[in-house]
C-alpha positions as CSV (number, residue, x, y, z in Angstrom):
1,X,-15.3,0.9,15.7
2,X,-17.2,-1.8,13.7
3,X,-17.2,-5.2,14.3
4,X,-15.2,-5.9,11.3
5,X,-12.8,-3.4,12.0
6,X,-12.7,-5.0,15.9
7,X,-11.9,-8.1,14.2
8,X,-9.0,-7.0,12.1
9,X,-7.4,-5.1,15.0
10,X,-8.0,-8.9,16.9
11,X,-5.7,-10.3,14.0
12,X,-3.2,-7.4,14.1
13,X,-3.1,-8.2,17.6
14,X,-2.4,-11.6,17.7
15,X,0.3,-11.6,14.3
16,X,-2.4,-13.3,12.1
17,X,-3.1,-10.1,9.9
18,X,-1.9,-11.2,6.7
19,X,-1.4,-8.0,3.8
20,X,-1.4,-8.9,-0.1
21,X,2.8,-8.9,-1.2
22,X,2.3,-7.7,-5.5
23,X,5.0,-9.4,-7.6
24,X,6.3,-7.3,-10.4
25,X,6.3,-9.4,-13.5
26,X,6.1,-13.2,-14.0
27,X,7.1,-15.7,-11.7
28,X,11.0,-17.3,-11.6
29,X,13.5,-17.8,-9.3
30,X,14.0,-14.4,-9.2
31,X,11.4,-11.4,-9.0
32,X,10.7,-8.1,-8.3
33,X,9.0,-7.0,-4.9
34,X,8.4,-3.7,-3.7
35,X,10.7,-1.9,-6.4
36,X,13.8,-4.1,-5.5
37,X,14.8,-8.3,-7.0
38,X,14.8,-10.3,-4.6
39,X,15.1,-14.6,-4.5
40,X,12.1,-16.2,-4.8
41,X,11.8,-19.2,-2.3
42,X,8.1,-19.1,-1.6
43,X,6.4,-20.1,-4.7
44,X,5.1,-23.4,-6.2
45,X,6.0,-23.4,-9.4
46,X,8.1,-25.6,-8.9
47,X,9.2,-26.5,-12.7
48,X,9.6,-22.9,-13.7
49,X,6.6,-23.3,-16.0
50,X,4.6,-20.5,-15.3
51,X,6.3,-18.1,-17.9
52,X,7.9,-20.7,-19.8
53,X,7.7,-19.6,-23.5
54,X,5.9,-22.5,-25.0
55,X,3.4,-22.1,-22.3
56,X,3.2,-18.2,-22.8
57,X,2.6,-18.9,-26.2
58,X,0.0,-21.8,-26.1
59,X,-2.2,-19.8,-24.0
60,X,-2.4,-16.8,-25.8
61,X,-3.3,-19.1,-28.8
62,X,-6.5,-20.6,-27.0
63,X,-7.6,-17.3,-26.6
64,X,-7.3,-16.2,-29.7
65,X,-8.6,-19.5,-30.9
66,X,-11.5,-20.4,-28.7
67,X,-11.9,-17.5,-26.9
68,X,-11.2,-16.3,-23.0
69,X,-14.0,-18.0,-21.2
70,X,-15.8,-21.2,-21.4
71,X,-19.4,-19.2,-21.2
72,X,-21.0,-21.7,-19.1
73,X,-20.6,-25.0,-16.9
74,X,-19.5,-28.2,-18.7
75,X,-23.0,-29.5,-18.4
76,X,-24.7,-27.0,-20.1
77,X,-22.5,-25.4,-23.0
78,X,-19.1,-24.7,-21.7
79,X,-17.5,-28.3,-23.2
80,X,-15.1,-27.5,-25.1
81,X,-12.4,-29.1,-27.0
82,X,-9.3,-28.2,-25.0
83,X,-11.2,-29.5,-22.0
84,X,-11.1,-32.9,-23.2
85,X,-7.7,-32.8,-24.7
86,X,-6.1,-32.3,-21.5
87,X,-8.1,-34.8,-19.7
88,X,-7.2,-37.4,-22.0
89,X,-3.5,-36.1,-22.1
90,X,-3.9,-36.4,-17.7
91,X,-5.1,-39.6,-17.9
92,X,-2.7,-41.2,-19.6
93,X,0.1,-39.5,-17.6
94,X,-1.2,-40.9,-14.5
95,X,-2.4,-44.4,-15.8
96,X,-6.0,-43.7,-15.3
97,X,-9.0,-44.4,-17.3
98,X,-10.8,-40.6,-17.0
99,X,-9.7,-37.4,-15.7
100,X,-12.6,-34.9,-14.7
101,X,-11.7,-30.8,-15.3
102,X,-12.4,-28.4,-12.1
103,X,-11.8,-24.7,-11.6
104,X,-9.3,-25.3,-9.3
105,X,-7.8,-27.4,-6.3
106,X,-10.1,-26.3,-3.7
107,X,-13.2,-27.0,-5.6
108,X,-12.1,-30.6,-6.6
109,X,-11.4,-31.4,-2.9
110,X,-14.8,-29.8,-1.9
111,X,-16.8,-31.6,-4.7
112,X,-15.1,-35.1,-5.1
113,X,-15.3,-35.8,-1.2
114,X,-19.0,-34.9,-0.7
115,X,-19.9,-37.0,-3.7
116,X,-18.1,-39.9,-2.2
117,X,-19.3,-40.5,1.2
118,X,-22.1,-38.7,3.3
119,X,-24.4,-39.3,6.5
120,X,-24.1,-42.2,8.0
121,X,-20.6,-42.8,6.5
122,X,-17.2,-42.2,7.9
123,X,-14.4,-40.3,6.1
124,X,-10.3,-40.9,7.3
125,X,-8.3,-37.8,7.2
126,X,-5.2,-37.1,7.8
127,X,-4.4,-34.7,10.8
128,X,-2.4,-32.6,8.7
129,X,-4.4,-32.6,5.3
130,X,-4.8,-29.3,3.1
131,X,-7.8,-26.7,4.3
132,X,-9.9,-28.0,1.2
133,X,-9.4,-31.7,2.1
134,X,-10.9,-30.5,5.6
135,X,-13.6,-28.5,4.3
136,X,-14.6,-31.6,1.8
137,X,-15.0,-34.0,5.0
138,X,-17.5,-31.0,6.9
139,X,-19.2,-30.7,3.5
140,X,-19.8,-34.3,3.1
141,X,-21.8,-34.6,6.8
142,X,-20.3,-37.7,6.7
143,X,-18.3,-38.5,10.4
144,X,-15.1,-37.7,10.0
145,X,-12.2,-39.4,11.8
146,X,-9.1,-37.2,12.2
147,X,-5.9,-39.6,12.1
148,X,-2.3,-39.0,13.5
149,X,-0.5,-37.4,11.0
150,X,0.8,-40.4,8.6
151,X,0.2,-42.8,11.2
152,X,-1.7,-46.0,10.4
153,X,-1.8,-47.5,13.2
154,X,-4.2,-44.8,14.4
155,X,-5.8,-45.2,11.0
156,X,-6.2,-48.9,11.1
157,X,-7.7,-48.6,14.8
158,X,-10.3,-46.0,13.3
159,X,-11.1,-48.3,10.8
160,X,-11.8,-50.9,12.7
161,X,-14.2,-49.1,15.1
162,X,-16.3,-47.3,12.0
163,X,-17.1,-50.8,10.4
164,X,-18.6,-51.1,7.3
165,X,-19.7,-47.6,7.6
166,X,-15.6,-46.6,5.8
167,X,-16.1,-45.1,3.0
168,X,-13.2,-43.3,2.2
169,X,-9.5,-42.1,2.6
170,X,-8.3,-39.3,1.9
171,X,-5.0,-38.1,2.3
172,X,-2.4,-35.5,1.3
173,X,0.2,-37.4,-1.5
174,X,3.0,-34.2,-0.4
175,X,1.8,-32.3,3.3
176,X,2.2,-28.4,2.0
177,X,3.1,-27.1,4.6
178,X,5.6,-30.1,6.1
179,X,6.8,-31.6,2.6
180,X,6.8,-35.6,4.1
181,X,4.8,-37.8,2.0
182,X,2.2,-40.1,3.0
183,X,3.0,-43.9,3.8
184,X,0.5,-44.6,0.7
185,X,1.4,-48.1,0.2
186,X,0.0,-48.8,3.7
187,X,-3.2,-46.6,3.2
188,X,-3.4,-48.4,0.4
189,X,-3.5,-51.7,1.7
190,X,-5.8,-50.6,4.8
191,X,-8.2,-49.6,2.3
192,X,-8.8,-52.6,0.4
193,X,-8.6,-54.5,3.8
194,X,-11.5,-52.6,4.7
195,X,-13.0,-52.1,1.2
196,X,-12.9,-48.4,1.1
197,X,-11.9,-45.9,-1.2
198,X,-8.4,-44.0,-0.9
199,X,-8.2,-40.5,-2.3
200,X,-5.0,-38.9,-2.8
201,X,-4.2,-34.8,-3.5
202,X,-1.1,-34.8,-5.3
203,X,-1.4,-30.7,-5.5
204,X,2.4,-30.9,-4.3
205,X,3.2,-34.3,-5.9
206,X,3.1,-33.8,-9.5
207,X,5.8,-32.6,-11.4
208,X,8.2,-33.6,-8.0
209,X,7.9,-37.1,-7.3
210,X,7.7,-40.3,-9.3
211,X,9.2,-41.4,-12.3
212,X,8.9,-38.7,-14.5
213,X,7.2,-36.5,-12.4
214,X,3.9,-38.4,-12.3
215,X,3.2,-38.1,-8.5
216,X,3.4,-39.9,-5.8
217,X,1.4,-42.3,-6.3
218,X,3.1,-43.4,-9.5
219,X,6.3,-42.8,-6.9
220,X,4.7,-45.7,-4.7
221,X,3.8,-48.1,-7.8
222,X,0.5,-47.7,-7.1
223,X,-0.8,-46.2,-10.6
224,X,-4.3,-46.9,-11.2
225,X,-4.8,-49.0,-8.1
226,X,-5.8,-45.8,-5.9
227,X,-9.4,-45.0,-6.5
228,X,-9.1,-40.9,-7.1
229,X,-6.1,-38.8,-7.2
230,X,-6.4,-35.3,-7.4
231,X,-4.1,-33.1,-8.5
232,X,-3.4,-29.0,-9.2
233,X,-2.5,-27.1,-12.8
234,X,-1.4,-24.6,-11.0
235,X,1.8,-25.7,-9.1
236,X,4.3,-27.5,-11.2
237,X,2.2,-27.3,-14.7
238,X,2.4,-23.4,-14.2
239,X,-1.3,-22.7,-15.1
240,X,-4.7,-22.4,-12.8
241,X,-7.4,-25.2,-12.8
242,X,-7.5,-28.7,-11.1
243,X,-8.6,-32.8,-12.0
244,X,-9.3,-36.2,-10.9
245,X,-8.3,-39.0,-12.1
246,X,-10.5,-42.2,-11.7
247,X,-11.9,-44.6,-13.7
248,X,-14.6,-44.3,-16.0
249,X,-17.4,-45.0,-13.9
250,X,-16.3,-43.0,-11.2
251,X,-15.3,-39.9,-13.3
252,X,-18.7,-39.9,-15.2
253,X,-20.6,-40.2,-11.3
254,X,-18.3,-37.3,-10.5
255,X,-19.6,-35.5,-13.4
256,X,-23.1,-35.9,-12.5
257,X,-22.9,-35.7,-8.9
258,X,-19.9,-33.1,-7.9
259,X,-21.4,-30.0,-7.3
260,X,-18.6,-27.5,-8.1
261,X,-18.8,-29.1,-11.5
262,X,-22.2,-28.9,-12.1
263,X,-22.6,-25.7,-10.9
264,X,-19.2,-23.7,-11.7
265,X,-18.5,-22.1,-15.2
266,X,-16.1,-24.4,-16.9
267,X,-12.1,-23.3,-16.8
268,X,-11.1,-21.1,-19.9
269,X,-9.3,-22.1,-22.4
270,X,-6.5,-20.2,-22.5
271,X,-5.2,-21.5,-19.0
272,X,-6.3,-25.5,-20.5
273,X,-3.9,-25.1,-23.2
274,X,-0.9,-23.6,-20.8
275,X,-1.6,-26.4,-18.8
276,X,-1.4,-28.8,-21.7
277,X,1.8,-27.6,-23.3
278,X,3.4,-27.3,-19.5
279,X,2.4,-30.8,-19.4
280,X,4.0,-31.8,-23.0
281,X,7.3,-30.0,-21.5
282,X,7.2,-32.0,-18.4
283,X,6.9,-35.6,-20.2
284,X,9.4,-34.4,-23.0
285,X,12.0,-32.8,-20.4
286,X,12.1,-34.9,-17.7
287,X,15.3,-33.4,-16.3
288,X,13.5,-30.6,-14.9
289,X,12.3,-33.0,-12.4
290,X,15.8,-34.1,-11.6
291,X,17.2,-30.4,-11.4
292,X,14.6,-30.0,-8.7
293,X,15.0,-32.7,-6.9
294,X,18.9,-31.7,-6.9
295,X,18.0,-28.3,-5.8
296,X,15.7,-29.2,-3.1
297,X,18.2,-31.8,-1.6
298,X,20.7,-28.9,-1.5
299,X,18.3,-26.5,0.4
300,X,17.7,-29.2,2.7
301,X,21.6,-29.6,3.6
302,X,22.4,-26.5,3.4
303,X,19.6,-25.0,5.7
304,X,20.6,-28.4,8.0
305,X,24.0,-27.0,8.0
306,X,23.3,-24.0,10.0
307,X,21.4,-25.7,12.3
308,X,18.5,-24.3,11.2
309,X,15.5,-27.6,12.1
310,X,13.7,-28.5,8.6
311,X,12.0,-31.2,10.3
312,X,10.8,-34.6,7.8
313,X,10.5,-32.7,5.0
314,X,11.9,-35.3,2.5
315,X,10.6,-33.1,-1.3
316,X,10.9,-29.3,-2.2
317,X,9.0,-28.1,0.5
318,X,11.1,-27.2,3.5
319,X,9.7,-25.7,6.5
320,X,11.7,-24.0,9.1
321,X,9.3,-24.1,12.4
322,X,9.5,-20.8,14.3
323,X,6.7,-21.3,17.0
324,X,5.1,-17.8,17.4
325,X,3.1,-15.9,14.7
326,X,5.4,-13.0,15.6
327,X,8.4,-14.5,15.6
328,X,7.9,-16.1,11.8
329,X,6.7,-12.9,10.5
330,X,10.2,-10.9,12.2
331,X,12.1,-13.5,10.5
332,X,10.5,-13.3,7.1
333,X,10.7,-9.5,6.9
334,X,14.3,-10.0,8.3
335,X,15.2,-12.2,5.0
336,X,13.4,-10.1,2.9
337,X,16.0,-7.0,4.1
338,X,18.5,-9.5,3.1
339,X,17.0,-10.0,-0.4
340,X,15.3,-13.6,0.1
341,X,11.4,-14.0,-0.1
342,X,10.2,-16.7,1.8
343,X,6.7,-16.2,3.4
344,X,5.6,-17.0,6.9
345,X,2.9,-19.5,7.6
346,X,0.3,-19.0,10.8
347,X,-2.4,-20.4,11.7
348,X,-5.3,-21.6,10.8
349,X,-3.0,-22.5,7.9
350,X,-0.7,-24.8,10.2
351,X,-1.6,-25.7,14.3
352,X,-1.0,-23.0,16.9
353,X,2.6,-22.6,18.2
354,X,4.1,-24.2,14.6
355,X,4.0,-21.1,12.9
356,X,7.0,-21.4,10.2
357,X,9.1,-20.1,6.8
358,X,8.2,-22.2,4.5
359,X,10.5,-22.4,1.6
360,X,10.2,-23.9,-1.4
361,X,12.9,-24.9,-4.3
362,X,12.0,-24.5,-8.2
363,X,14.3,-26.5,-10.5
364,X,15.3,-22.9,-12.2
365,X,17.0,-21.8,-8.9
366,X,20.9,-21.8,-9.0
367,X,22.4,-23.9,-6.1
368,X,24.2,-21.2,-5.4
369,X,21.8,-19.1,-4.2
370,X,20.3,-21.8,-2.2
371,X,23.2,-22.1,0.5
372,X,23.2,-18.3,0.5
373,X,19.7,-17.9,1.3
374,X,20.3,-20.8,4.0
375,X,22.9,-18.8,5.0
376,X,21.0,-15.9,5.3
377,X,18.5,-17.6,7.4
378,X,20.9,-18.9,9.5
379,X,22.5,-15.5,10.2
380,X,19.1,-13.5,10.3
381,X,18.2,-16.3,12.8
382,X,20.5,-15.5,15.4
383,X,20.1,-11.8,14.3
384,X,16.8,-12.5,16.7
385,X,17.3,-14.6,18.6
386,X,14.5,-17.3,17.8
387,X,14.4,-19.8,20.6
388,X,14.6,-22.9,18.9
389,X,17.3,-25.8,20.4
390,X,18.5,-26.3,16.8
391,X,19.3,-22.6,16.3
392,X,20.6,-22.2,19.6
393,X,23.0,-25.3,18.7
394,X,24.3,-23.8,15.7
């Protein structure tokens, strides 16, 4: 046996082997898996933008138009005119000066966070902050202080001990894998207490919370005063890619000094311009944000309603904690018998012991279906007997 093949039977061992799932056709609320439809709960496309029409329609134009690749990175000849269209178009809609282009959210995080503190510094994280937030802070080589998750006390205690050596911030706007939000308002003020900069990932934010969907930051009135928020194209604006917004200064130091940037071909058109007319829908129909709202407050009750524990989860992520790897992966293939794909979550991606379902709600599900998946999760629950007080109440 090789040692890779050792390590895979390790992970088979222990219920962390994780196996590609192919989806038949475009995203929705409903899809086709394995050869039969099933509902759709683990997916963050959350607006139903992904195969929207318009967006369809404006990518396939961009590629006719301006090609399907950018050629090259930004800095050498891959600027191109849908690039900064839909910068400007970001910027506005979050109420910054400058919005800088990256291939996607994990590069942003690992390229924005490094250029923004380093040795000698100290960067804040959250204790439950997204993989590439974590790998940002160990790329930086700055010191990183690892807070209580959303608790500022512990922050503000951290703070005080690093000294002028704070540099920065950073927190989740939406956890992804809990769906609480941050206590921003009080990062916000702890940051300008101890002039630092506060970072916010609003990968799970955008298109959910605030008015009009413009985050949560814009949900915490605190548009343009938080010195970078990041954000996804490929959640709620139904395309691939990711951005900062920041002011001008900032943005053009991020353009010189970020090294995905400088060193990453440039995002193709084709998925700039889905992301641009996803965007367009969003401001022009803000009611999608209200029908997912709707439908994530009625997963939340109706999965509270079997006793099934969702935890803080306060947006369209809802987690249902397990504990075991084993057990989370029994229950998702158990749900998937019953027709409902929701995946399970293990570690490293959440802490030992809190493995989970995660489920997510799009505004294109039909409420409907949400209390009978609940219902289903409930019953395939007991079906198994998952030792959890809150199951064994219901």
């Amino acid at each position: 046996m090789t040692d890779i093949a050792g390590r895979l039977e390790e992970l088979r061992e222990s219920g962390l082997h994780r196996r590609l799932r192919p989806i038949e056709g475009a995203q929705g609320p409903r899809v086709r898996l394995d050869g039969r439809e099933v509902l759709l709960l683990c997916s963050n496309d959350y607006l139903g933008l992904a195969a929207e029409p318009q967006v369809r329609e404006a990518a396939a134009g961009a590629a006719m138009r301006w090609g399907a690749g950018a050629g090259s990175s930004r800095l050498i000849s891959g600027s191109m005119e849908p690039h900064r269209l839909l910068e400007e178009r970001l910027a506005r809609f979050k109420g910054y000066e400058r919005a800088v282009l990256f291939g996607s959210g994990y590069l942003a995080n690992t390229g924005t966070i490094p250029a923004l503190a380093g040795r000698g510094e100290v960067v804040f994280s959250d204790q439950l902050n997204h993989a590439s937030i974590v790998d940002g802070c160990r790329l930086s080589r700055a010191e990183t202080f690892v807070y209580r998750h959303r608790d500022v006390e512990h922050l503000a205690w951290g703070l005080g001990e690093a000294g002028d050596r704070a540099a920065l911030i950073v927190t989740d706007g939406v956890f992804s894998m809990d769906g609480d939000v941050a206590p921003l308002e009080q990062l916000a003020t702890l940051a300008r207490r101890h002039r630092c900069r506060l970072m916010v990932d609003e990968a799970h934010a955008t298109g959910a919370l605030g008015p009009g969907g413009r985050g949560s930051v814009a949900a915490a009135g605190l548009s343009g005063e938080v010195d970078v928020v990041m954000g996804t194209l490929g959640k709620a604006l139904g395309s691939y890619g990711a951005y900062v917004c920041a002011s001008r200064e900032l943005a053009e130091y991020l353009v010189n000094t970020a090294r995905p940037f400088v060193f990453s071909t440039a995002p193709p058109p084709p998925v700039l311009a889905a992301a641009l007319a996803a965007l367009e829908l969003l401001e022009a129909e803000p009611q999608r944000v209200e029908r997912l709202r709707a439908n994530a407050a009625t997963l939340r009750s109706a999965l509270a309603a079997e006793g099934l524990p969702v935890g803080g989860s306060a947006t369209q992520i809802v987690p249902l904690e397990v504990g075991e790897a084993g057990q989370a992966m029994a229950l998702c293939e158990r749900l998937l018998e019953r027709g409902v794909f929701v995946q399970g979550i293990r570690p490293p991606t959440v802490p030992p012991g809190s493995s989970r379902l995660r489920f997510s709600a799009m505004a294109t599900h039909d409420a409907d279906d949400l209390r009978d998946a609940a219902r289903q999760a409930g019953a395939a629950a007991r079906e198994l007997g998952i030792a959890s007080p809150a199951l064994q109440a219901a």
